[in-house]
PDB file of N, CA, C and O in Angstrom:
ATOM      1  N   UNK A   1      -5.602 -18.109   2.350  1.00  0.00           N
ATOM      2  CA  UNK A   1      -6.057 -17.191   1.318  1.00  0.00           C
ATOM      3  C   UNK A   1      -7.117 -17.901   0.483  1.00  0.00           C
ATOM      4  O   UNK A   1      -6.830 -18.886  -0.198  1.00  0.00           O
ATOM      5  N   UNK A   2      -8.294 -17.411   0.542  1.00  0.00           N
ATOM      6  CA  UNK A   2      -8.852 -18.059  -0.197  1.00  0.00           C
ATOM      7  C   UNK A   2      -8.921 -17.876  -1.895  1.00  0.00           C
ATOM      8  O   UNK A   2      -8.460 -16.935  -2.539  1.00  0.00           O
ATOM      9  N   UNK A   3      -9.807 -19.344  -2.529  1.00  0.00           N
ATOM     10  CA  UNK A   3      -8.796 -19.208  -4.119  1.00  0.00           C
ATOM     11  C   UNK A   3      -9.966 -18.948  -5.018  1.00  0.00           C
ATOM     12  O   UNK A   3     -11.121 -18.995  -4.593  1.00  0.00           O
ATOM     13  N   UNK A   4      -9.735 -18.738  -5.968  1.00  0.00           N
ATOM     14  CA  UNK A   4     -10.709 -18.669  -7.564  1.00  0.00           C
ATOM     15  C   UNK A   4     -10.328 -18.863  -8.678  1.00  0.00           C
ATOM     16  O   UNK A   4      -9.338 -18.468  -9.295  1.00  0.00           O
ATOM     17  N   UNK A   5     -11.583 -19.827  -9.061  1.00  0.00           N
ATOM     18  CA  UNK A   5     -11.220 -20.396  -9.957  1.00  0.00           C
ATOM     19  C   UNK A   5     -11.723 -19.819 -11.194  1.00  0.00           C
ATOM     20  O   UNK A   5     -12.878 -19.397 -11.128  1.00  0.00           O
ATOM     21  N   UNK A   6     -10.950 -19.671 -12.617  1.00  0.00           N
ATOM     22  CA  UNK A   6     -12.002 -18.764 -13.865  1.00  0.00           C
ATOM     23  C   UNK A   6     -11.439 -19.418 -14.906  1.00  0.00           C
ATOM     24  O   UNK A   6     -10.410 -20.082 -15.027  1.00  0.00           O
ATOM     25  N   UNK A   7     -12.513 -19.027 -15.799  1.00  0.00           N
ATOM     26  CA  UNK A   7     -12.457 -20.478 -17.076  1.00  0.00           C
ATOM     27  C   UNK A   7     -11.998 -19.544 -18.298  1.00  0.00           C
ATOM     28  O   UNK A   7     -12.702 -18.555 -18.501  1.00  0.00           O
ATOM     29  N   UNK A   8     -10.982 -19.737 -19.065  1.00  0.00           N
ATOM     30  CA  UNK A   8     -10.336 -19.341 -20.029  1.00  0.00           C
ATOM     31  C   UNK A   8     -10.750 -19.897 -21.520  1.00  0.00           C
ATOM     32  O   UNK A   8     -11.086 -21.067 -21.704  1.00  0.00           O
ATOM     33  N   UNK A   9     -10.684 -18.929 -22.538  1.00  0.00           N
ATOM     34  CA  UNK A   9     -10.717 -19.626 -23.643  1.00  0.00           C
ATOM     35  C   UNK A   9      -9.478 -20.297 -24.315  1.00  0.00           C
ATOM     36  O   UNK A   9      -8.422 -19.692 -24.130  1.00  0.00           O
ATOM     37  N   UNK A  10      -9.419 -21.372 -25.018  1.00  0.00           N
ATOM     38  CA  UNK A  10      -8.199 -22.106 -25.232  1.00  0.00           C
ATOM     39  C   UNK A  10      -7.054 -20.433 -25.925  1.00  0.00           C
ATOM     40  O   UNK A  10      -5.922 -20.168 -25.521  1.00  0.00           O
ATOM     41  N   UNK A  11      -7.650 -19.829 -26.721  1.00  0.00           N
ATOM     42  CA  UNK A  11      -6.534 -19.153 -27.098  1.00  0.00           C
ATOM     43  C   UNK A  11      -5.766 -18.535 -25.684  1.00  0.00           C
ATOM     44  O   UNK A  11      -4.608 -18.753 -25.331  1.00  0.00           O
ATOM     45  N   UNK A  12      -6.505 -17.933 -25.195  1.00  0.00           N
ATOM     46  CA  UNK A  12      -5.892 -17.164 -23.938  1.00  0.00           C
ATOM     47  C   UNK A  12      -4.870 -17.676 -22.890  1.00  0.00           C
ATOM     48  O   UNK A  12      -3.858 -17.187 -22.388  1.00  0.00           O
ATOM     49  N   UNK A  13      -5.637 -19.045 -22.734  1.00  0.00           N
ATOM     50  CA  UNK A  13      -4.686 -20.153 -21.951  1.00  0.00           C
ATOM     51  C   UNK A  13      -3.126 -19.967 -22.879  1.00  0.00           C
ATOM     52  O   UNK A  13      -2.212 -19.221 -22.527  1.00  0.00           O
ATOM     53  N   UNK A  14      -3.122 -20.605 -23.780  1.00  0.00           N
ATOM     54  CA  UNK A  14      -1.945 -21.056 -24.805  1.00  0.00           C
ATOM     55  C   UNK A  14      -1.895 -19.463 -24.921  1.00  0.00           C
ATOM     56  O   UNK A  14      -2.328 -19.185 -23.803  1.00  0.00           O
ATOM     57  N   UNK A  15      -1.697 -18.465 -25.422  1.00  0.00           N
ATOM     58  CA  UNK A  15      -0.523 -17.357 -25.388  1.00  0.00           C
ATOM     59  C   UNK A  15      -0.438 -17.551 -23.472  1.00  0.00           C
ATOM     60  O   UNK A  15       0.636 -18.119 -23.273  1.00  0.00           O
ATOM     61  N   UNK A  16      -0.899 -17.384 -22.576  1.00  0.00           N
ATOM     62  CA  UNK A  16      -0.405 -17.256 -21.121  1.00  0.00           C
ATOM     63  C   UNK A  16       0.993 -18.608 -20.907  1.00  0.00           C
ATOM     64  O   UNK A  16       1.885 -18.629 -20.058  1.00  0.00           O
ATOM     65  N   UNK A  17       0.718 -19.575 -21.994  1.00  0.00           N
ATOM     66  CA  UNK A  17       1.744 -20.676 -22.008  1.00  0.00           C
ATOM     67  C   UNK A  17       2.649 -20.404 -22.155  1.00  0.00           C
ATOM     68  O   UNK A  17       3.662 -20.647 -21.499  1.00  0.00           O
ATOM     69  N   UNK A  18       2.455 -19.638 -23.360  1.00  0.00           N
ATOM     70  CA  UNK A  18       3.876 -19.333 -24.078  1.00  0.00           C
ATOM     71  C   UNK A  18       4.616 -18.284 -23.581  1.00  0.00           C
ATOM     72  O   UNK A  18       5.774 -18.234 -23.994  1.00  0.00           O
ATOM     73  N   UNK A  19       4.161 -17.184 -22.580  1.00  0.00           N
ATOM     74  CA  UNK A  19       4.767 -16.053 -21.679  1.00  0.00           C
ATOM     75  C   UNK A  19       5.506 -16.789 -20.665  1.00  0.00           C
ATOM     76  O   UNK A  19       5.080 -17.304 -19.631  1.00  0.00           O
ATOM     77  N   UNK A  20       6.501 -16.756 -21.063  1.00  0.00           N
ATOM     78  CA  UNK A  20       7.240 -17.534 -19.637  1.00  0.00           C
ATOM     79  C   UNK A  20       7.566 -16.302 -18.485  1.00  0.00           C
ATOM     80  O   UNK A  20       7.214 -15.125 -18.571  1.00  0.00           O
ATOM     81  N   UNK A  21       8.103 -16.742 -17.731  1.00  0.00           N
ATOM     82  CA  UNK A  21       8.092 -15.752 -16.277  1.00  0.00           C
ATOM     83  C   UNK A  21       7.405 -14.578 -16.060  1.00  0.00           C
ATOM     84  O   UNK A  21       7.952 -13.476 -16.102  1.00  0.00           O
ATOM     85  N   UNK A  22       5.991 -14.789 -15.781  1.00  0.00           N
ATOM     86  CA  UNK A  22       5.017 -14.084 -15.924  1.00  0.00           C
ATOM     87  C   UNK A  22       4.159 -15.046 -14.160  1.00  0.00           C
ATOM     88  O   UNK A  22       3.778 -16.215 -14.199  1.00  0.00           O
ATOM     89  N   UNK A  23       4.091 -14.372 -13.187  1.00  0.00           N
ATOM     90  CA  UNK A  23       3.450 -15.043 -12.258  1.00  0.00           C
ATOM     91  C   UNK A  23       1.769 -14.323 -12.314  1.00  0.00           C
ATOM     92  O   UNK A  23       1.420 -13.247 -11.829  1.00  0.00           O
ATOM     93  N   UNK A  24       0.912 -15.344 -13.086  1.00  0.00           N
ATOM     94  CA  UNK A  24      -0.547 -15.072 -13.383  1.00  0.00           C
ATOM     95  C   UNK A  24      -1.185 -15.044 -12.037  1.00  0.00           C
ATOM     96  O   UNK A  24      -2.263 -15.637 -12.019  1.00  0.00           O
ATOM     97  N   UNK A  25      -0.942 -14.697 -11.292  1.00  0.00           N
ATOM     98  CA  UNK A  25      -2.125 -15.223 -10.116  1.00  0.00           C
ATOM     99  C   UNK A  25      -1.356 -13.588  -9.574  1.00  0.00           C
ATOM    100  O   UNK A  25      -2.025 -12.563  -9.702  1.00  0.00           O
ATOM    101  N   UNK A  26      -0.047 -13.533  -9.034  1.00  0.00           N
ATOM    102  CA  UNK A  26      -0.191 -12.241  -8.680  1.00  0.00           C
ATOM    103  C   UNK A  26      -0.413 -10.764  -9.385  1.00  0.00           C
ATOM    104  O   UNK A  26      -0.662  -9.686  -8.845  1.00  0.00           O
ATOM    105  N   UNK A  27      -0.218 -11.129 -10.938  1.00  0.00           N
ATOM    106  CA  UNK A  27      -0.626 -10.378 -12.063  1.00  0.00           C
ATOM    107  C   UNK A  27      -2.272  -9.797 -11.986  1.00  0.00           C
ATOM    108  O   UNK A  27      -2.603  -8.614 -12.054  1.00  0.00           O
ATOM    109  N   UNK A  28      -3.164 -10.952 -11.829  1.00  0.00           N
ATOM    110  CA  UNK A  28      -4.963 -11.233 -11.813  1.00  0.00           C
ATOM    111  C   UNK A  28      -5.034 -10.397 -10.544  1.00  0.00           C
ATOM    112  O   UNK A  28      -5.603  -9.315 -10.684  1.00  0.00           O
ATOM    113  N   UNK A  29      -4.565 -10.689  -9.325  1.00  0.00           N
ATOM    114  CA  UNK A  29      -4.989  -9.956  -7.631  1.00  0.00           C
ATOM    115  C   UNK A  29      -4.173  -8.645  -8.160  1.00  0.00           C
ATOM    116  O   UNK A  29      -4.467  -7.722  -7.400  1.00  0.00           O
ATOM    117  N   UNK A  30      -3.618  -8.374  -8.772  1.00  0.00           N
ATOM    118  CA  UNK A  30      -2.737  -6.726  -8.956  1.00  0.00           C
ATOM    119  C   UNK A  30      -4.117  -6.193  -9.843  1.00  0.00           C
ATOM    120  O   UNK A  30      -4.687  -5.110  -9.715  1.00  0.00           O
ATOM    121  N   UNK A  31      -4.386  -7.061 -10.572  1.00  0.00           N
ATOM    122  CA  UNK A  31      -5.539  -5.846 -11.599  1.00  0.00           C
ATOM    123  C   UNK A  31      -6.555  -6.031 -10.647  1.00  0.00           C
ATOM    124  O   UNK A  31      -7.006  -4.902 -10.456  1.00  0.00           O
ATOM    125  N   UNK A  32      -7.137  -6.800  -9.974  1.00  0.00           N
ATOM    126  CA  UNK A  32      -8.305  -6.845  -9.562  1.00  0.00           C
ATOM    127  C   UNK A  32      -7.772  -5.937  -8.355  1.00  0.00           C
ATOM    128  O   UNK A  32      -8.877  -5.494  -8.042  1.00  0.00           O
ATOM    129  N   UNK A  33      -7.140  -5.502  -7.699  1.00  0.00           N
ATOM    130  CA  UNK A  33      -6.554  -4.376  -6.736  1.00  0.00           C
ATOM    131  C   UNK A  33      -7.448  -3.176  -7.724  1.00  0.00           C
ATOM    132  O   UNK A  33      -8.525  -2.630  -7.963  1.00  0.00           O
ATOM    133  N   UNK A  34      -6.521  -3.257  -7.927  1.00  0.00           N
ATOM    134  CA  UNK A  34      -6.587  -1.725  -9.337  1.00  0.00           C
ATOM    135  C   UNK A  34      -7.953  -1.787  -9.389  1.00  0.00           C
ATOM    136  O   UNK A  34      -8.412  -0.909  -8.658  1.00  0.00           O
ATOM    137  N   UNK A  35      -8.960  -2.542 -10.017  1.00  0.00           N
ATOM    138  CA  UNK A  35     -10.710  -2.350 -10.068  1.00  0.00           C
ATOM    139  C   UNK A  35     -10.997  -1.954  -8.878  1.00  0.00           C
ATOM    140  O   UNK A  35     -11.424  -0.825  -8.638  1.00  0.00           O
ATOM    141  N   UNK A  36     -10.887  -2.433  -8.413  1.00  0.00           N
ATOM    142  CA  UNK A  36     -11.823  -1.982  -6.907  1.00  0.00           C
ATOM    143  C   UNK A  36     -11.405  -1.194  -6.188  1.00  0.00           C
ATOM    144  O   UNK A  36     -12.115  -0.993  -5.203  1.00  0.00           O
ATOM    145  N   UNK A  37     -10.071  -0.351  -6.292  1.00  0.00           N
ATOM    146  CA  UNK A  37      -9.595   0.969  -5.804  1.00  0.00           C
ATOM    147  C   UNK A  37     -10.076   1.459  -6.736  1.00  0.00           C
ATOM    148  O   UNK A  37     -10.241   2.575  -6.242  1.00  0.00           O
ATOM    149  N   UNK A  38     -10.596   1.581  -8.090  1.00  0.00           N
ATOM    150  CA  UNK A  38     -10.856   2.501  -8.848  1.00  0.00           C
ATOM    151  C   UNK A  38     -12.341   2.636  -8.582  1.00  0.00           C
ATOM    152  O   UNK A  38     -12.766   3.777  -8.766  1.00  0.00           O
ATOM    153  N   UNK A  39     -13.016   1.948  -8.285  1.00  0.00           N
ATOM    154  CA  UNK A  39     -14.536   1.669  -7.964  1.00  0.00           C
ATOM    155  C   UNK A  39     -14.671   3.098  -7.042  1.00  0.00           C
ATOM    156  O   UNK A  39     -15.248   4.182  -7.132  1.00  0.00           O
ATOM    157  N   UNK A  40     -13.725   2.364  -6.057  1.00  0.00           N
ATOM    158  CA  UNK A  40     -13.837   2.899  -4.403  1.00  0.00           C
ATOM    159  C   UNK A  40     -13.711   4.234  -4.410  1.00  0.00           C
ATOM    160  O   UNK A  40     -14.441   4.821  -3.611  1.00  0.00           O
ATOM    161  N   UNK A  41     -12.913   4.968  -5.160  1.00  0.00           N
ATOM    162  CA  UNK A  41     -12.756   6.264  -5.397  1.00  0.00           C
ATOM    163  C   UNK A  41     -13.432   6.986  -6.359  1.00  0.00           C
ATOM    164  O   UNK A  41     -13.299   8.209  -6.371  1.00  0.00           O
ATOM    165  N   UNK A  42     -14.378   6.242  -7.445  1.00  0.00           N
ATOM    166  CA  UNK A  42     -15.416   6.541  -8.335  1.00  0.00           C
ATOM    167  C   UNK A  42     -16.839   6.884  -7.269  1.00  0.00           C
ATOM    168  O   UNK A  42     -17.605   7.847  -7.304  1.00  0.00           O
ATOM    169  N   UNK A  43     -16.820   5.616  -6.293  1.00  0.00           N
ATOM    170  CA  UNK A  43     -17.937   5.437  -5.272  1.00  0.00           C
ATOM    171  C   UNK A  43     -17.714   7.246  -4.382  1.00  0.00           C
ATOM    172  O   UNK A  43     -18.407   8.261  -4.447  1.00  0.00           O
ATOM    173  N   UNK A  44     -16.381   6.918  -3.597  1.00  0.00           N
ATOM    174  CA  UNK A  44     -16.390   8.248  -2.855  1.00  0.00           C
ATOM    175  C   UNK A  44     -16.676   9.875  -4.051  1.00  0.00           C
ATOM    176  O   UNK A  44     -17.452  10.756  -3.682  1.00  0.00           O
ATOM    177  N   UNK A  45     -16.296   9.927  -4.725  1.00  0.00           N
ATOM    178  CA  UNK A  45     -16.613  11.112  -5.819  1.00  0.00           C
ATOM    179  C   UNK A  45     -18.450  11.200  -5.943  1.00  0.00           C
ATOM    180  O   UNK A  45     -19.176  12.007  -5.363  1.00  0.00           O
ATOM    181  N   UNK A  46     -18.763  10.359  -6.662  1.00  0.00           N
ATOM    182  CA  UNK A  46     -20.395  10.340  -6.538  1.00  0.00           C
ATOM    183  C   UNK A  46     -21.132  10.713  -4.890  1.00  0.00           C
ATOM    184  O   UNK A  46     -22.180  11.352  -4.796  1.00  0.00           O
ATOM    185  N   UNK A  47     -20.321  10.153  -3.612  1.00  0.00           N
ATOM    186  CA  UNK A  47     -20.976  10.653  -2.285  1.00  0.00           C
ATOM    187  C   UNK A  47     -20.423  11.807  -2.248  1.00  0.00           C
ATOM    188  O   UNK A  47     -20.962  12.324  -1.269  1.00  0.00           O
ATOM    189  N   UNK A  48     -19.452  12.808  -2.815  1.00  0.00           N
ATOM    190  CA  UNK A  48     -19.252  13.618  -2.291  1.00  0.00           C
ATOM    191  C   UNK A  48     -19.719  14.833  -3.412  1.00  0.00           C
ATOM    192  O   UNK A  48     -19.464  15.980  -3.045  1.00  0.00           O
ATOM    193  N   UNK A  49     -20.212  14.713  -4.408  1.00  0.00           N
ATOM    194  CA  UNK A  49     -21.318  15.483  -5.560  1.00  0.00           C
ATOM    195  C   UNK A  49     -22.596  15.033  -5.224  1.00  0.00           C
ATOM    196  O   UNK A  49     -23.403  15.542  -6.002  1.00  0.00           O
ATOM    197  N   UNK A  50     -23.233  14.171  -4.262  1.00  0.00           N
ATOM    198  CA  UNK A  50     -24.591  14.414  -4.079  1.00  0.00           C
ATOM    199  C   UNK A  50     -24.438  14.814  -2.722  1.00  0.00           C
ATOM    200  O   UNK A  50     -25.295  15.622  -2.361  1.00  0.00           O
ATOM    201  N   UNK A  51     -23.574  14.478  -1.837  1.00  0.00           N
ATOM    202  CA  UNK A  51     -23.717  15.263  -1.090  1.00  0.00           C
ATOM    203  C   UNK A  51     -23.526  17.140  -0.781  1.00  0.00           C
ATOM    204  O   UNK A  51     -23.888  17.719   0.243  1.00  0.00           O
ATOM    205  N   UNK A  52     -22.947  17.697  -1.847  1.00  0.00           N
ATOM    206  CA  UNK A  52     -23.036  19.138  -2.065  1.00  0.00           C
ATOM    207  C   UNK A  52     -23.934  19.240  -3.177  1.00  0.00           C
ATOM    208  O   UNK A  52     -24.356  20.396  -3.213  1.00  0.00           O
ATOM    209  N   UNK A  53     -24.259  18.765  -3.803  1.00  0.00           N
ATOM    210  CA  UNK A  53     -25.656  18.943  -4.245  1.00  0.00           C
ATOM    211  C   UNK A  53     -27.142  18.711  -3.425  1.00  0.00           C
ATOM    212  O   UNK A  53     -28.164  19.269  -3.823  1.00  0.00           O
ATOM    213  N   UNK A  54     -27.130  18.001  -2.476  1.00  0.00           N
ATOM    214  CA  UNK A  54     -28.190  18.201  -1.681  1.00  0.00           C
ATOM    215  C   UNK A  54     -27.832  19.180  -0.095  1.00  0.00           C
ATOM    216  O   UNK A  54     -28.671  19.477   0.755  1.00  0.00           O
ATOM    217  N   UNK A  55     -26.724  19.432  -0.081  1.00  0.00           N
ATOM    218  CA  UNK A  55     -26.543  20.919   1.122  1.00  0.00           C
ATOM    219  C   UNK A  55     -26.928  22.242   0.205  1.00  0.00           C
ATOM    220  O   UNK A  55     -26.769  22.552  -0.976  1.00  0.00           O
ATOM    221  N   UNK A  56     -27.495  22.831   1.324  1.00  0.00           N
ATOM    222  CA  UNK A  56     -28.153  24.044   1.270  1.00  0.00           C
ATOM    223  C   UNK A  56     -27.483  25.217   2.269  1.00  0.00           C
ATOM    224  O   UNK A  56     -27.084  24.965   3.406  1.00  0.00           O
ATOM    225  N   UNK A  57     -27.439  26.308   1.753  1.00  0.00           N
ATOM    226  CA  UNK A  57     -26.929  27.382   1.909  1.00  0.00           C
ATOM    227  C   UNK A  57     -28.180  28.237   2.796  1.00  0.00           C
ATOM    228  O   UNK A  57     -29.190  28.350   2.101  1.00  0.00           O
ATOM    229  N   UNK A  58     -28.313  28.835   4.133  1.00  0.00           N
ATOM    230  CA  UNK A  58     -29.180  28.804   5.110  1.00  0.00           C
ATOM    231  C   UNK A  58     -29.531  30.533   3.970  1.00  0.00           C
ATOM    232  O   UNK A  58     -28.874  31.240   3.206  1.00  0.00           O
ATOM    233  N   UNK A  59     -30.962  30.498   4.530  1.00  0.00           N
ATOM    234  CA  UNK A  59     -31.853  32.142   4.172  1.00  0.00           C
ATOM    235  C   UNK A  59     -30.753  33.060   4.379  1.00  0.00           C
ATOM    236  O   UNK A  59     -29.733  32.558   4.850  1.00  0.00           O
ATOM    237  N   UNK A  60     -30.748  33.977   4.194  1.00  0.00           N
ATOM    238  CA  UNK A  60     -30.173  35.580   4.414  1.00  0.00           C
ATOM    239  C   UNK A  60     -30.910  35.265   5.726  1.00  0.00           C
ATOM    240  O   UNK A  60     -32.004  34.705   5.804  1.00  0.00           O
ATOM    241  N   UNK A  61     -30.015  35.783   6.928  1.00  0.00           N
ATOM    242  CA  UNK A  61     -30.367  36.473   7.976  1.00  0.00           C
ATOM    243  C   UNK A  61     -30.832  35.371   9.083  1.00  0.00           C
ATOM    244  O   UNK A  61     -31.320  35.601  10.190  1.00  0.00           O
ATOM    245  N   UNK A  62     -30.476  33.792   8.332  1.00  0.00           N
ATOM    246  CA  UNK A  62     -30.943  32.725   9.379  1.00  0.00           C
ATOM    247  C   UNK A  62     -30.212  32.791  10.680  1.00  0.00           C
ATOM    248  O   UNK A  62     -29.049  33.187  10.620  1.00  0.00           O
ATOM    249  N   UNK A  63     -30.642  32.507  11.707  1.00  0.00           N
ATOM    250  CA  UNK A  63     -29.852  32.357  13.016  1.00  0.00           C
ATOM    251  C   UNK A  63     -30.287  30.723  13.785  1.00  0.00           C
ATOM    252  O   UNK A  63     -31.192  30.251  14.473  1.00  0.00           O
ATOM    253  N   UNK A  64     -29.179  30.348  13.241  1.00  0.00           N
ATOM    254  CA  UNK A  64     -29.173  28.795  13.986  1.00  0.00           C
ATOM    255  C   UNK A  64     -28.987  28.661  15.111  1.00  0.00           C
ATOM    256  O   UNK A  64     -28.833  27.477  15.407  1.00  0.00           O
ATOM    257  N   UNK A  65     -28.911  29.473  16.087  1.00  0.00           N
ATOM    258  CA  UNK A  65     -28.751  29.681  17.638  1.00  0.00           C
ATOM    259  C   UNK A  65     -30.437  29.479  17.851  1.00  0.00           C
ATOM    260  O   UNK A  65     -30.689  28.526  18.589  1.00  0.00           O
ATOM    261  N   UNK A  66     -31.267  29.986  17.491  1.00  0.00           N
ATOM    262  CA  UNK A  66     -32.613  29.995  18.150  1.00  0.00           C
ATOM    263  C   UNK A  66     -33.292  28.672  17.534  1.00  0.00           C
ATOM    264  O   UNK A  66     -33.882  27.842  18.224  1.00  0.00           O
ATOM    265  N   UNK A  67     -33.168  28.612  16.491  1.00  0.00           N
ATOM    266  CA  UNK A  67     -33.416  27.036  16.160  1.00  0.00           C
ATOM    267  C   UNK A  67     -32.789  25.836  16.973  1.00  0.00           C
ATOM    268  O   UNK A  67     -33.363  24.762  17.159  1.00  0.00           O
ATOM    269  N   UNK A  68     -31.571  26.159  17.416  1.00  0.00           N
ATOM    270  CA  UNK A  68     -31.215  24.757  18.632  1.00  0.00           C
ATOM    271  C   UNK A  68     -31.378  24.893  19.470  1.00  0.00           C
ATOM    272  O   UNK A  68     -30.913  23.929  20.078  1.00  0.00           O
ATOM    273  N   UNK A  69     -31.937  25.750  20.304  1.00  0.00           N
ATOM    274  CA  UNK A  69     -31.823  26.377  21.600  1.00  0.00           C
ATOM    275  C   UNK A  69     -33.678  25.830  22.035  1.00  0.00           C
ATOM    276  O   UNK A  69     -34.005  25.358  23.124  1.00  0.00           O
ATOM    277  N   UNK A  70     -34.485  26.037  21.028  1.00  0.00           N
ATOM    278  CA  UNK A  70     -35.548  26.140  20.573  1.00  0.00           C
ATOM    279  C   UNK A  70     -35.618  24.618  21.134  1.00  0.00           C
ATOM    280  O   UNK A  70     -36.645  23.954  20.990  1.00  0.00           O
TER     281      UNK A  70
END
């Protein structure tokens, strides 16, 4: 698994001290889960509003048979 490393300010460190049974590393990969499923489903919403915003609804009376056939 690869690791990462991130730099804390002393307060933050020292209250994380003082939380006892608290496992920080699977706590950090649980939120960072959470961001990037939230991204991912922010991402799919935006492709799926430009993509019905750029489909078009064919003329009255279009016939897509002679256009492929064509």
């Amino acid at each position: 698994m690869p690791m990462l490393t991130i730099r804390l300010d002393p307060e933050t460190r020292e209250a994380m001290r003082r939380t006892k049974g608290v496992n920080w590393s699977e706590a950090l990969r649980q939120r960072i889960r959470e961001i990037a499923e939230e991204h991912s489903r922010e991402n799919k919403v935006k492709a799926l509003l430009m993509s019905q915003k750029l489909s078009r609804k064919p003329a009255k009376g279009f016939d897509s048979t002679t256009t492929i056939r064509f």
